[in-house]
N, CA, C, O and CB atoms as a CASP TS submission, in Angstrom:
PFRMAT TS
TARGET T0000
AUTHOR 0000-0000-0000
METHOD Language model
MODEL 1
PARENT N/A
ATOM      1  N   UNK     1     -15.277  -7.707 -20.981  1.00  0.00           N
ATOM      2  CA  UNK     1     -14.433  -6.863 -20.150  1.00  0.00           C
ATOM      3  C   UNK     1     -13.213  -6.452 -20.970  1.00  0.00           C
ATOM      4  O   UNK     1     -12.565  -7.363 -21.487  1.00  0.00           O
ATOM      5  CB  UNK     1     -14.011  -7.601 -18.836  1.00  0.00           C
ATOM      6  N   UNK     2     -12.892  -5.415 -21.119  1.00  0.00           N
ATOM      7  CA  UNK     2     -11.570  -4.571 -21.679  1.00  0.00           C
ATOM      8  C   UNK     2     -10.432  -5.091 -20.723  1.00  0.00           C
ATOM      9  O   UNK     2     -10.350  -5.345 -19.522  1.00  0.00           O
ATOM     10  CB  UNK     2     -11.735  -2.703 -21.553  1.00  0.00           C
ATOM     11  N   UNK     3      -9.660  -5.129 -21.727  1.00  0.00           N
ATOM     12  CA  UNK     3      -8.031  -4.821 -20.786  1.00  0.00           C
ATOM     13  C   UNK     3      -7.897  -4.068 -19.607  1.00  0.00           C
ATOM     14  O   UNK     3      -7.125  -4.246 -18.665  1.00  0.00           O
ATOM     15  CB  UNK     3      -6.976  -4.009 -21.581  1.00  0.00           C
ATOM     16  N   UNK     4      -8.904  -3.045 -19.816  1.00  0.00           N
ATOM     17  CA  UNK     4      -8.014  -1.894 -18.836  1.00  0.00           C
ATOM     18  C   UNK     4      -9.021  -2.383 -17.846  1.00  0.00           C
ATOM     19  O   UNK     4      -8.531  -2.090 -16.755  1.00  0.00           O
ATOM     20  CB  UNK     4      -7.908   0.113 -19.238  1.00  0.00           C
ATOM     21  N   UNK     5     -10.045  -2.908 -17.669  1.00  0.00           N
ATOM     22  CA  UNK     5     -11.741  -2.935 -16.709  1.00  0.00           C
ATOM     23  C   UNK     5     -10.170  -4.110 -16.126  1.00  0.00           C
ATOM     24  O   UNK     5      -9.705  -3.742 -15.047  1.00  0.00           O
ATOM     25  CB  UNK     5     -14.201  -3.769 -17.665  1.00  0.00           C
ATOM     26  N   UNK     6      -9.586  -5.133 -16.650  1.00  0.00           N
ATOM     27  CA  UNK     6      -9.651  -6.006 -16.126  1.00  0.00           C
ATOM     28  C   UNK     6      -8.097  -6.135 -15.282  1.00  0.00           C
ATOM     29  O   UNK     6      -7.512  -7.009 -14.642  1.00  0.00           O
ATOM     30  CB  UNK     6     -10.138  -6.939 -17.079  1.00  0.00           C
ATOM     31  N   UNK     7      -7.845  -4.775 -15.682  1.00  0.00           N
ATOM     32  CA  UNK     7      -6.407  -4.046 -14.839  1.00  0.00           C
ATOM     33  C   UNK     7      -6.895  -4.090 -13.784  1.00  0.00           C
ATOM     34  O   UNK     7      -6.624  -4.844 -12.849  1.00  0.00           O
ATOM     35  CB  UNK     7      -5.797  -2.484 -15.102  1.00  0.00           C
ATOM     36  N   UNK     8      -7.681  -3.252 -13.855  1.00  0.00           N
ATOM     37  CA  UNK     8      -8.718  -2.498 -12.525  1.00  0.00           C
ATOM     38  C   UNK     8      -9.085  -3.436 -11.923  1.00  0.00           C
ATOM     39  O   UNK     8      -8.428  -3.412 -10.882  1.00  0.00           O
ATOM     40  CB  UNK     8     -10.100  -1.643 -12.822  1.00  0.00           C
ATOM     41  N   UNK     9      -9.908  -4.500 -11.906  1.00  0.00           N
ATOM     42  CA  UNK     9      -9.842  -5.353 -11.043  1.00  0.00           C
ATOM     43  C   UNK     9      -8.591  -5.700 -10.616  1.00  0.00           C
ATOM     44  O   UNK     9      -8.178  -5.329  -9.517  1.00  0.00           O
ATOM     45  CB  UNK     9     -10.444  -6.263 -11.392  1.00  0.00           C
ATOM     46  N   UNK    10      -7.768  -6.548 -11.560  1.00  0.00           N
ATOM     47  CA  UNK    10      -7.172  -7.083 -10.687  1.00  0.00           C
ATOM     48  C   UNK    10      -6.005  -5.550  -9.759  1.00  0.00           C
ATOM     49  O   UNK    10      -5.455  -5.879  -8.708  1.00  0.00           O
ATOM     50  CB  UNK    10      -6.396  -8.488 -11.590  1.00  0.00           C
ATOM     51  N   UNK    11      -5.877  -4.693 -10.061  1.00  0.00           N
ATOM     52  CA  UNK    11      -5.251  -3.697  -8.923  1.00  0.00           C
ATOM     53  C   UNK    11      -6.338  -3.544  -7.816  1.00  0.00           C
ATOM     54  O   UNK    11      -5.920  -3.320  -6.680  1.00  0.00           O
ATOM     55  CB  UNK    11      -4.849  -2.088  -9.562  1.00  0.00           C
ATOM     56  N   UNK    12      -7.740  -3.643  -8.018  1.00  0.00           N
ATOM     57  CA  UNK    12      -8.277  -3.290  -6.816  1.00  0.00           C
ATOM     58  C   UNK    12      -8.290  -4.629  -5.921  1.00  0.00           C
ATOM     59  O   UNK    12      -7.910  -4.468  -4.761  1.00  0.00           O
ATOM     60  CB  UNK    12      -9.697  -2.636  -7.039  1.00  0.00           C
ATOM     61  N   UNK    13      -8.739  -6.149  -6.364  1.00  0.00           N
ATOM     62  CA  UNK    13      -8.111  -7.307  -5.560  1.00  0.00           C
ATOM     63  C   UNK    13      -6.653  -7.093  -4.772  1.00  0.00           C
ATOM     64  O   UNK    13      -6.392  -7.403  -3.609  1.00  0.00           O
ATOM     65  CB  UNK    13      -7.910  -8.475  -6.592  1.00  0.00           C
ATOM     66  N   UNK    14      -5.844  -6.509  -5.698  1.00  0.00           N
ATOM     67  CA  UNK    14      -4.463  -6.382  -4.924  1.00  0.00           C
ATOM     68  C   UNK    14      -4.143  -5.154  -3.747  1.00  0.00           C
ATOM     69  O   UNK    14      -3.404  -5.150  -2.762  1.00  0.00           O
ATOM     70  CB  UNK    14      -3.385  -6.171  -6.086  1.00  0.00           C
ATOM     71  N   UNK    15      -5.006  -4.183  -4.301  1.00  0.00           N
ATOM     72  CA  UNK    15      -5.298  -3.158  -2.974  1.00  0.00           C
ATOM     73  C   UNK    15      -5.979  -3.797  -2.350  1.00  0.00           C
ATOM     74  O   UNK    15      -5.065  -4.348  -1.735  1.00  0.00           O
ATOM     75  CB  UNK    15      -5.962  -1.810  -3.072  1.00  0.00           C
ATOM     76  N   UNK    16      -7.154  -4.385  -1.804  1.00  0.00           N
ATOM     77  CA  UNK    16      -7.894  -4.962  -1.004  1.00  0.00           C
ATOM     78  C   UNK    16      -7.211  -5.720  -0.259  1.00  0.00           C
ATOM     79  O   UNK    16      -7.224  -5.700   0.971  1.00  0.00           O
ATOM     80  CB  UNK    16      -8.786  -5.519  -1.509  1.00  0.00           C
ATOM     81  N   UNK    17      -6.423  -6.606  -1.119  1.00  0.00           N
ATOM     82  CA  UNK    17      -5.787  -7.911  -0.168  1.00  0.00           C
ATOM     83  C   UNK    17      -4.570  -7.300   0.605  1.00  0.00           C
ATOM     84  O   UNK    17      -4.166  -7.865   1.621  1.00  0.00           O
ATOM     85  CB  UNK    17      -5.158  -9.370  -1.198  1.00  0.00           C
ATOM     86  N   UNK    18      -3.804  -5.815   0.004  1.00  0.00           N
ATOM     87  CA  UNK    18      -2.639  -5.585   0.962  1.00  0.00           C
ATOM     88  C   UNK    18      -2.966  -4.728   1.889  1.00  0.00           C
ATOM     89  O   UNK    18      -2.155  -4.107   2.575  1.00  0.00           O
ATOM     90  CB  UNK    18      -1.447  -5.105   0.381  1.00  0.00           C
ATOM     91  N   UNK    19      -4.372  -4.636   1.970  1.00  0.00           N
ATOM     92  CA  UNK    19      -5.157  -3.790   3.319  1.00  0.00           C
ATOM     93  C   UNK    19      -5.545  -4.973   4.491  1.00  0.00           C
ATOM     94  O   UNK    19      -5.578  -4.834   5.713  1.00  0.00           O
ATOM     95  CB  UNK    19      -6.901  -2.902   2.719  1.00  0.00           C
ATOM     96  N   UNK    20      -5.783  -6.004   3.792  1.00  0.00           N
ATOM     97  CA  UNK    20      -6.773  -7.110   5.406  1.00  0.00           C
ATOM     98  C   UNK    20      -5.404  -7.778   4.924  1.00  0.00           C
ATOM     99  O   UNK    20      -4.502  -7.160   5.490  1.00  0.00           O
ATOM    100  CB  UNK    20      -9.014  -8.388   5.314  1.00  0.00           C
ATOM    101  N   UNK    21      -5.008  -8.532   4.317  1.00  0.00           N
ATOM    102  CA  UNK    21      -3.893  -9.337   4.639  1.00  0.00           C
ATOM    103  C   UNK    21      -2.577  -9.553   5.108  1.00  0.00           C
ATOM    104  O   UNK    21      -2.083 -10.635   5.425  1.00  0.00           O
ATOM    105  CB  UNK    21      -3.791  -9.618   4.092  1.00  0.00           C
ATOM    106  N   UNK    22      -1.893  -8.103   5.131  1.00  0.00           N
ATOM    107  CA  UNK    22      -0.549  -7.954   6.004  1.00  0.00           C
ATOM    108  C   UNK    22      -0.396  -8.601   7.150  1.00  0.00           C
ATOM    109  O   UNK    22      -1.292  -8.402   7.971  1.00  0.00           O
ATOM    110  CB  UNK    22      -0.295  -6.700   6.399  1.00  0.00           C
ATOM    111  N   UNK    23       0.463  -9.315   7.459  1.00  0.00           N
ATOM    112  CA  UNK    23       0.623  -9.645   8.505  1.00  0.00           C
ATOM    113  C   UNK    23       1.384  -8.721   9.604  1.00  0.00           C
ATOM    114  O   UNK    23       1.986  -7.685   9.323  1.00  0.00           O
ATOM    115  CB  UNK    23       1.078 -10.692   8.273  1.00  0.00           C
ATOM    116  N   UNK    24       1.269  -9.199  10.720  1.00  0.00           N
ATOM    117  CA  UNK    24       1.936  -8.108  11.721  1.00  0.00           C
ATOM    118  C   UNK    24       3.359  -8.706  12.253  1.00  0.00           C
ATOM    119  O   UNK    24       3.234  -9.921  12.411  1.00  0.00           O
ATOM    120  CB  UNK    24       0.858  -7.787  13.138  1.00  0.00           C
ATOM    121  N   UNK    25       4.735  -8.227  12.598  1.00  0.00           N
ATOM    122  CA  UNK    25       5.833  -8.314  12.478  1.00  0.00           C
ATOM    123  C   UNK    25       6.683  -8.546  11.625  1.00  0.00           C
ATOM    124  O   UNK    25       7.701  -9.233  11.707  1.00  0.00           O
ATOM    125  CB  UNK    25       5.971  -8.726  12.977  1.00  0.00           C
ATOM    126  N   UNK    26       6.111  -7.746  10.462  1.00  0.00           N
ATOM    127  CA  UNK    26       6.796  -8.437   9.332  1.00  0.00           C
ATOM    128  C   UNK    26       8.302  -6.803   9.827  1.00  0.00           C
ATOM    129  O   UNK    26       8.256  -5.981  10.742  1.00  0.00           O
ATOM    130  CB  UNK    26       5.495  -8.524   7.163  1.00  0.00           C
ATOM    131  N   UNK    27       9.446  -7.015   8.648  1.00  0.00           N
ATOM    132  CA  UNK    27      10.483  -6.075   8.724  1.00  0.00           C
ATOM    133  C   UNK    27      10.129  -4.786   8.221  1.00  0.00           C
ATOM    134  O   UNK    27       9.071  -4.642   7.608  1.00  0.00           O
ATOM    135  CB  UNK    27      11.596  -6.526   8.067  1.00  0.00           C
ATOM    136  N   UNK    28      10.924  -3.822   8.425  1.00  0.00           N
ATOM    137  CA  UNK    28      10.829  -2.331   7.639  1.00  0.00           C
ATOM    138  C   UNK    28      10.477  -2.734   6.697  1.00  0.00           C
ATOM    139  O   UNK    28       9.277  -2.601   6.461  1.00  0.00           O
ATOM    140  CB  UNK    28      11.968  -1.375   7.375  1.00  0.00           C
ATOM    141  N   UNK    29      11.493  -3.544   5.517  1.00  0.00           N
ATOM    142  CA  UNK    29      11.834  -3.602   4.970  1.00  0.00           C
ATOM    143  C   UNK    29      10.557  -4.283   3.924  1.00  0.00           C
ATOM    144  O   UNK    29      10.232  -3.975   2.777  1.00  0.00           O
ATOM    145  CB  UNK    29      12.900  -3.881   5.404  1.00  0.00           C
ATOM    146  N   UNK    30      10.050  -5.263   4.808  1.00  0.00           N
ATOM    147  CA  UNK    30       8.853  -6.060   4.213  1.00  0.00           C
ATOM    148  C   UNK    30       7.390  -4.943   4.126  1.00  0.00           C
ATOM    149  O   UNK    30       6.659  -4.807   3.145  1.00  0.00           O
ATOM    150  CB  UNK    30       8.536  -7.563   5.380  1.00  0.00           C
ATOM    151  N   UNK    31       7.257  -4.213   5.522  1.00  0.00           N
ATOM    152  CA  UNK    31       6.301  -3.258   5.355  1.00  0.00           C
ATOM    153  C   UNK    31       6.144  -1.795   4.077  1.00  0.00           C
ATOM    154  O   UNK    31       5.209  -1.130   3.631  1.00  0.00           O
ATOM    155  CB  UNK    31       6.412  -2.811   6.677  1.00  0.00           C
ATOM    156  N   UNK    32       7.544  -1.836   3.897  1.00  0.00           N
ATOM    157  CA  UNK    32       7.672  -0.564   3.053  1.00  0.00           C
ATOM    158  C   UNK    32       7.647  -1.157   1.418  1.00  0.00           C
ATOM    159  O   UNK    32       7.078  -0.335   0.700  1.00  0.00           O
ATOM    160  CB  UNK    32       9.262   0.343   3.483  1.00  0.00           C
ATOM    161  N   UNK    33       7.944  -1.921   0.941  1.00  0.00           N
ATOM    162  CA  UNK    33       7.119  -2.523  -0.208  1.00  0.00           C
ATOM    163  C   UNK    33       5.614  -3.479  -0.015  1.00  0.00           C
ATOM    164  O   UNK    33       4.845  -3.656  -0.960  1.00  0.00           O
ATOM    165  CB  UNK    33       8.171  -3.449  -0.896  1.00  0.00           C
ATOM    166  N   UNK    34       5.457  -3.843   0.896  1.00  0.00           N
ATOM    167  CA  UNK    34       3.969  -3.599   0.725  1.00  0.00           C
ATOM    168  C   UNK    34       2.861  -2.465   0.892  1.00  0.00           C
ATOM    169  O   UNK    34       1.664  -2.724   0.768  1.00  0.00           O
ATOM    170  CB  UNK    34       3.586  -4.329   1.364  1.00  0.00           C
ATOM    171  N   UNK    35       3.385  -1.075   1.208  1.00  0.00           N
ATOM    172  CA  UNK    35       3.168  -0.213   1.527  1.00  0.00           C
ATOM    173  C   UNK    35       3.289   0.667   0.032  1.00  0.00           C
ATOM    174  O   UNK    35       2.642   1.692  -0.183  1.00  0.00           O
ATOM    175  CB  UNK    35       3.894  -0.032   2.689  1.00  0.00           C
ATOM    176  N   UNK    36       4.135   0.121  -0.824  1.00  0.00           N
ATOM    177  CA  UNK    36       4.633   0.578  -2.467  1.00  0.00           C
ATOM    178  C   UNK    36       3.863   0.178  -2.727  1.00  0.00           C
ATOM    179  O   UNK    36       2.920   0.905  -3.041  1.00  0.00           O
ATOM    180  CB  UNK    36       5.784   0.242  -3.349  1.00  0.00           C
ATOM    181  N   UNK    37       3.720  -1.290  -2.782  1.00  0.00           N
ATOM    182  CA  UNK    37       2.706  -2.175  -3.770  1.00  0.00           C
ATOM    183  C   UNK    37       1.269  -1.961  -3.777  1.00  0.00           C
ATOM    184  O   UNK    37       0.508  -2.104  -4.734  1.00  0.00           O
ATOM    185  CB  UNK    37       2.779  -3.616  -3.460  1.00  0.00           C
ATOM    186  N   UNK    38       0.836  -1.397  -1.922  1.00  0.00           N
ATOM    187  CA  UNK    38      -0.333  -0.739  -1.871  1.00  0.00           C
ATOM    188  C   UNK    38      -1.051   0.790  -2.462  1.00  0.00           C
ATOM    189  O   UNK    38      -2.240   1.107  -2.508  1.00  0.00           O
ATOM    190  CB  UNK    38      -0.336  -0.768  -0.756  1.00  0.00           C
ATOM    191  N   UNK    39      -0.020   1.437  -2.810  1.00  0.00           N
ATOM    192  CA  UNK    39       0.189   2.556  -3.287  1.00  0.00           C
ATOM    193  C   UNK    39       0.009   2.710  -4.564  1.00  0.00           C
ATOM    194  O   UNK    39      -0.723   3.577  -5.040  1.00  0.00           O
ATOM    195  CB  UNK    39       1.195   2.905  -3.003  1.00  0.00           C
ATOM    196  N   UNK    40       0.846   1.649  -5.408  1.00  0.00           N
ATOM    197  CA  UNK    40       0.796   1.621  -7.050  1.00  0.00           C
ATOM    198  C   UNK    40      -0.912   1.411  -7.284  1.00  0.00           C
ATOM    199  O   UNK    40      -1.519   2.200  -8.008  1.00  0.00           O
ATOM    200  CB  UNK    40       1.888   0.091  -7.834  1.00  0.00           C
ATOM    201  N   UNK    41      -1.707   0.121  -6.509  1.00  0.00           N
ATOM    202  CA  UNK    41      -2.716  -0.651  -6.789  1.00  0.00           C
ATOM    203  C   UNK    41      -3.642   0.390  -6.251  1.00  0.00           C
ATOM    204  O   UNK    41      -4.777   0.126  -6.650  1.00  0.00           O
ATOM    205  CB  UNK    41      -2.717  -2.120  -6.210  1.00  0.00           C
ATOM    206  N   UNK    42      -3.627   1.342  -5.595  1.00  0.00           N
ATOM    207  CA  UNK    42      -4.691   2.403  -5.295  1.00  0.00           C
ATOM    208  C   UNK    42      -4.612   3.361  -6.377  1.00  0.00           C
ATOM    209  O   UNK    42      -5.596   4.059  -6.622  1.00  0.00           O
ATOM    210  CB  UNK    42      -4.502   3.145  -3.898  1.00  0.00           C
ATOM    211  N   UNK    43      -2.920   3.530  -7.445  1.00  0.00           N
ATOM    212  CA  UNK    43      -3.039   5.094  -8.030  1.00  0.00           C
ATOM    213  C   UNK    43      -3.732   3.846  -9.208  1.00  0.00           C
ATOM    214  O   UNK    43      -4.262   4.466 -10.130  1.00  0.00           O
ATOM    215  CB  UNK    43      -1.233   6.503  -8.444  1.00  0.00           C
ATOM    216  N   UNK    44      -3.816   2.836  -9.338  1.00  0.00           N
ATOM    217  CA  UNK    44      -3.876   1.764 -10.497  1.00  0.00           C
ATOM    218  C   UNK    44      -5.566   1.898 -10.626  1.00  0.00           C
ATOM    219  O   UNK    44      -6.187   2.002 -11.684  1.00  0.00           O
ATOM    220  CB  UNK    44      -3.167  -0.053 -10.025  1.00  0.00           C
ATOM    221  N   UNK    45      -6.094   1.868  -9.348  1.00  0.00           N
ATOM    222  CA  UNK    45      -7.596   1.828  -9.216  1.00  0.00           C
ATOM    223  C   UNK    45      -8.411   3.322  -8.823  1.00  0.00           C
ATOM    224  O   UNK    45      -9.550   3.394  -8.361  1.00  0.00           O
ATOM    225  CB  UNK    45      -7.884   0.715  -8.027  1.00  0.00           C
ATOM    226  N   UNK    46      -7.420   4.577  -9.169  1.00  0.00           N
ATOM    227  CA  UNK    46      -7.620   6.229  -8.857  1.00  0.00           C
ATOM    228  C   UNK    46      -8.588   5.903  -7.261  1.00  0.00           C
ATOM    229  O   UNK    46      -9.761   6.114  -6.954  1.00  0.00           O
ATOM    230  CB  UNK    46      -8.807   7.333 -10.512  1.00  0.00           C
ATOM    231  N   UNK    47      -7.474   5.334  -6.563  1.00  0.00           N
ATOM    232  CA  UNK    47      -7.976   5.040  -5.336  1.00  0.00           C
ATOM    233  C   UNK    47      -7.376   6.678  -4.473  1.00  0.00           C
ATOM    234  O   UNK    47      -6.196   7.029  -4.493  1.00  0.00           O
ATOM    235  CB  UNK    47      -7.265   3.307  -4.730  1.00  0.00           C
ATOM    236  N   UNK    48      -8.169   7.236  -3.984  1.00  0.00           N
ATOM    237  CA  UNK    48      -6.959   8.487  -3.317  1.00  0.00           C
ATOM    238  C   UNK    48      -6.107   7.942  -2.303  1.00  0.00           C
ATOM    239  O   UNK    48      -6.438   7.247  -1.343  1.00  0.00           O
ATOM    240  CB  UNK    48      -7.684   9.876  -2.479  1.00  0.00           C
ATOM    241  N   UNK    49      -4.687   8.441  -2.716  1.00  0.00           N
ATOM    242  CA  UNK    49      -4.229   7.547  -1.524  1.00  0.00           C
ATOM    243  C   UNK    49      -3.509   8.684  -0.335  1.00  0.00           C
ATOM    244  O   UNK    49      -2.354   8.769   0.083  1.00  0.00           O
ATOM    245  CB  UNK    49      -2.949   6.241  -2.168  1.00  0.00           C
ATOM    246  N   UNK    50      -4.644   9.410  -0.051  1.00  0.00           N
ATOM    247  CA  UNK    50      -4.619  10.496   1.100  1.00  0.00           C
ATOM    248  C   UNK    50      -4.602   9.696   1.986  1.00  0.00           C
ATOM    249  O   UNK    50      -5.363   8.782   1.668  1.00  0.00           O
ATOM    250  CB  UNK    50      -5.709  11.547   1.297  1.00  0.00           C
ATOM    251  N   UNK    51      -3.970   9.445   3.336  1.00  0.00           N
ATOM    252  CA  UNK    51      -4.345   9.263   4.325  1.00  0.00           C
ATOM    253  C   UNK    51      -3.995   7.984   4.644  1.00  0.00           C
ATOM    254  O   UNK    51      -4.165   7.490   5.759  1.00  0.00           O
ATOM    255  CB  UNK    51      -5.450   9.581   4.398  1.00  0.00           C
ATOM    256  N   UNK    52      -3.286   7.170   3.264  1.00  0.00           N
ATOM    257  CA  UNK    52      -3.074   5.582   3.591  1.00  0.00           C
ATOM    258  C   UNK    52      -2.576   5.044   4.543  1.00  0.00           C
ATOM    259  O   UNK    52      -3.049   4.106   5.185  1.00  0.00           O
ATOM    260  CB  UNK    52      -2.445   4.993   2.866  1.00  0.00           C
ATOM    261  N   UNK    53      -0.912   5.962   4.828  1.00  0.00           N
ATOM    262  CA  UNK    53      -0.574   5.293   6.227  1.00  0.00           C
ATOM    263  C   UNK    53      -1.167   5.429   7.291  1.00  0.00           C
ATOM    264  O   UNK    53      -0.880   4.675   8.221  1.00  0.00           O
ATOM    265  CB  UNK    53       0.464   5.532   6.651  1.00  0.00           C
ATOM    266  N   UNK    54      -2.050   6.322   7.430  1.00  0.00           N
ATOM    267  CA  UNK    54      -2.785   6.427   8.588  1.00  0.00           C
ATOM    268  C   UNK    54      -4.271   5.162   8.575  1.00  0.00           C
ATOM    269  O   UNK    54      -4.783   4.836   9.647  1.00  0.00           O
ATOM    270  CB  UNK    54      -3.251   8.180   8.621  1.00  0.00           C
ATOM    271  N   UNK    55      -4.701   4.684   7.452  1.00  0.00           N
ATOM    272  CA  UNK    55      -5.525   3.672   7.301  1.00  0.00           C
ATOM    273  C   UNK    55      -5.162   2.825   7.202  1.00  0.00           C
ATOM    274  O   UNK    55      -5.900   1.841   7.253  1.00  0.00           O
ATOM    275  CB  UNK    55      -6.174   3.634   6.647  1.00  0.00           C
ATOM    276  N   UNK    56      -3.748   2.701   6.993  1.00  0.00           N
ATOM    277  CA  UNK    56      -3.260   1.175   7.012  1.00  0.00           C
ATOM    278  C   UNK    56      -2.044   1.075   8.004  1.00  0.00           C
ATOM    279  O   UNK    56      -1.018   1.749   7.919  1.00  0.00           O
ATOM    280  CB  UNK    56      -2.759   0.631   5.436  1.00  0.00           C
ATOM    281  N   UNK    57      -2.299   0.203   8.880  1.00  0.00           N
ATOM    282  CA  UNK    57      -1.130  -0.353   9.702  1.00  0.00           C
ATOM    283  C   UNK    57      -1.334   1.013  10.744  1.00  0.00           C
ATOM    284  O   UNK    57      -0.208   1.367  11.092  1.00  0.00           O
ATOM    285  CB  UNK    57       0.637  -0.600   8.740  1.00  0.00           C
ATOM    286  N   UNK    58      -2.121   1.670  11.200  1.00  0.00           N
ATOM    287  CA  UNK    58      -1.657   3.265  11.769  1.00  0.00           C
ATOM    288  C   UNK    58      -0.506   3.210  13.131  1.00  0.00           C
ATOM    289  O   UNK    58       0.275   4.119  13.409  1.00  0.00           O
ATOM    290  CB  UNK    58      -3.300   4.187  12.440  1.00  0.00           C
ATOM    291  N   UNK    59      -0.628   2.045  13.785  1.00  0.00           N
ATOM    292  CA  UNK    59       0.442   1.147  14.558  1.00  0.00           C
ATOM    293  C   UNK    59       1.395   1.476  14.547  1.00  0.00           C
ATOM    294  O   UNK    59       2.040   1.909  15.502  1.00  0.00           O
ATOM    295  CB  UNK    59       0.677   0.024  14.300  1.00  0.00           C
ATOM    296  N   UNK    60       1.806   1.319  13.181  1.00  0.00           N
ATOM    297  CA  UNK    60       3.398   1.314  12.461  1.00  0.00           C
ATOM    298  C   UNK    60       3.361   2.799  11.621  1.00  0.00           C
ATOM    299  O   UNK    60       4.350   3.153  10.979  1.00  0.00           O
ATOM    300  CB  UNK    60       3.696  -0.287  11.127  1.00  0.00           C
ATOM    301  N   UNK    61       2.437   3.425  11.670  1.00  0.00           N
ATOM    302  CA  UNK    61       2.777   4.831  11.402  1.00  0.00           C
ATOM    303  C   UNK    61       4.449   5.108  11.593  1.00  0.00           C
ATOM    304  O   UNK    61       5.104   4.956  10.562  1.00  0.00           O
ATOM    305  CB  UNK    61       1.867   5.778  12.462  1.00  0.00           C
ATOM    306  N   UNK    62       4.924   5.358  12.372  1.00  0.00           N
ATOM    307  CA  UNK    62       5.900   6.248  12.742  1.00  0.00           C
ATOM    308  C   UNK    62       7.182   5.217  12.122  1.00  0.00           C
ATOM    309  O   UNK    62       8.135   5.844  11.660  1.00  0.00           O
ATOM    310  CB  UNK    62       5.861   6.682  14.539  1.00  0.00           C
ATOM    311  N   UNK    63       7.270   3.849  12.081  1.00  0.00           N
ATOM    312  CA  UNK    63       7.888   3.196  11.127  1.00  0.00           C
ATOM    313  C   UNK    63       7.994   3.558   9.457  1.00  0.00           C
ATOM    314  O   UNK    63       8.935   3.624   8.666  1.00  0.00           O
ATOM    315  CB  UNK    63       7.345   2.087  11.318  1.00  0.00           C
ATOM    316  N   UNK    64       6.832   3.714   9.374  1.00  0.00           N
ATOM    317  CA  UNK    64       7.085   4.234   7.741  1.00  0.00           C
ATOM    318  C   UNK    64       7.437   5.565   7.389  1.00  0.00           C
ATOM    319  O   UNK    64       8.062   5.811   6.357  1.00  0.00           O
ATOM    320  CB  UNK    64       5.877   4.092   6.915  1.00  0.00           C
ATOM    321  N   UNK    65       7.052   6.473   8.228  1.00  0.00           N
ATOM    322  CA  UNK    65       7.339   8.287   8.397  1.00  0.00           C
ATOM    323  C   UNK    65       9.369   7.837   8.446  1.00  0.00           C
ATOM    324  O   UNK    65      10.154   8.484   7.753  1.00  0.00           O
ATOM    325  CB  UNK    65       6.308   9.368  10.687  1.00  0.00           C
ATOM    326  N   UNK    66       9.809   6.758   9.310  1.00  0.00           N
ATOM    327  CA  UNK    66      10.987   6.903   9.332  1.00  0.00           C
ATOM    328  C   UNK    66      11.857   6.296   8.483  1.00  0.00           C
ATOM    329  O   UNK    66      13.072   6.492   8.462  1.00  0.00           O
ATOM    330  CB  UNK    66      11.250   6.719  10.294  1.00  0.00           C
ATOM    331  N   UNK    67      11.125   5.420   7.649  1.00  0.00           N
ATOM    332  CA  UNK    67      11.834   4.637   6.519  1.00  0.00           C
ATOM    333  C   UNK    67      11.815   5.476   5.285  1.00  0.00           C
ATOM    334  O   UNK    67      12.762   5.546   4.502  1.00  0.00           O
ATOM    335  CB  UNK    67      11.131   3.216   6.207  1.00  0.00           C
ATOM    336  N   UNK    68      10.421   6.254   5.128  1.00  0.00           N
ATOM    337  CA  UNK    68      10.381   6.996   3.701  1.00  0.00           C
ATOM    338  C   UNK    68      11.595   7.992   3.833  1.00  0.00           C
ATOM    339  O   UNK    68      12.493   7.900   2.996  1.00  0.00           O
ATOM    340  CB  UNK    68       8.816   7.885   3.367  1.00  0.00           C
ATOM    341  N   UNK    69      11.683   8.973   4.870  1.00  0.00           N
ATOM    342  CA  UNK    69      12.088   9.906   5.568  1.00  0.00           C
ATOM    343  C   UNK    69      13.933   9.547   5.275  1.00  0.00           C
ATOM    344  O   UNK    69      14.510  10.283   4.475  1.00  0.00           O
ATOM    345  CB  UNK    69      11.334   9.809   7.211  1.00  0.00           C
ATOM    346  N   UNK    70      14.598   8.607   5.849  1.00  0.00           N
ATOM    347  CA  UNK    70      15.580   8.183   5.362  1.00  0.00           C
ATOM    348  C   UNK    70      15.926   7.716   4.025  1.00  0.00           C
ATOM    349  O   UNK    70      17.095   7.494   3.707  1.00  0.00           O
ATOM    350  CB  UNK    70      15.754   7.528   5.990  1.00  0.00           C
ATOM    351  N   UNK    71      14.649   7.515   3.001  1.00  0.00           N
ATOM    352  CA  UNK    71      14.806   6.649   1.671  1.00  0.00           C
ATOM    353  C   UNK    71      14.975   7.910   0.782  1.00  0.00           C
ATOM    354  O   UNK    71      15.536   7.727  -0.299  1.00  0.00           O
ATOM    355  CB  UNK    71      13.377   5.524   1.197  1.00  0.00           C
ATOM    356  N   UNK    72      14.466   9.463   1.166  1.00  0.00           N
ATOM    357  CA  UNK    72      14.239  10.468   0.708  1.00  0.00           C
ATOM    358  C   UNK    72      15.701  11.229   1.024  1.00  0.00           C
ATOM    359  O   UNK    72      15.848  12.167   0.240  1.00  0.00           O
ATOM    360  CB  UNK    72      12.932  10.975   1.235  1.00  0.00           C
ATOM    361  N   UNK    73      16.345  11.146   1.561  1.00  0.00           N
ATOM    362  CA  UNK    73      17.190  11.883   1.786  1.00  0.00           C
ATOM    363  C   UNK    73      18.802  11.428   0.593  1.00  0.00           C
ATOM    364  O   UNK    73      19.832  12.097   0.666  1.00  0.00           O
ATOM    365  CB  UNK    73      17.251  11.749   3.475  1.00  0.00           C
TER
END
């Protein structure tokens, strides 16, 4: 296995696990870097990451629309 094969795994273990493993009530604050960290490990694994907040957490949709939304300004 190459370096890079073995990037790739381990970013796709780490996308995988921050999809089933989040817990629920965590803070803004906690959701929006695991929401980064899920992000890096999908562009890490040319995962598309169209549609993530809506596949992940879709619950808390409107939490993250309002955290990015303020982090952007």
């Amino acid at each position: 296995m190459t370096d890079k094969e073995g990037e790739q795994m381990s970013a796709g273990i780490r996308y995988d696990f921050l999809f089933t493993q989040t817990p629920k009530g965590l803070s803004d604050e906690q959701l929006l870097r695991r929401y980064r960290a899920a992000k890096a490990a999908a562009a890490a694994i040319d995962e598309p990451i169209d549609g993530l907040l809506h596949d992940w957490f879709p619950c808390h949709l409107h939490r993250f629309e309002d955290m990015l939304e303020r982090e952007n300004k």
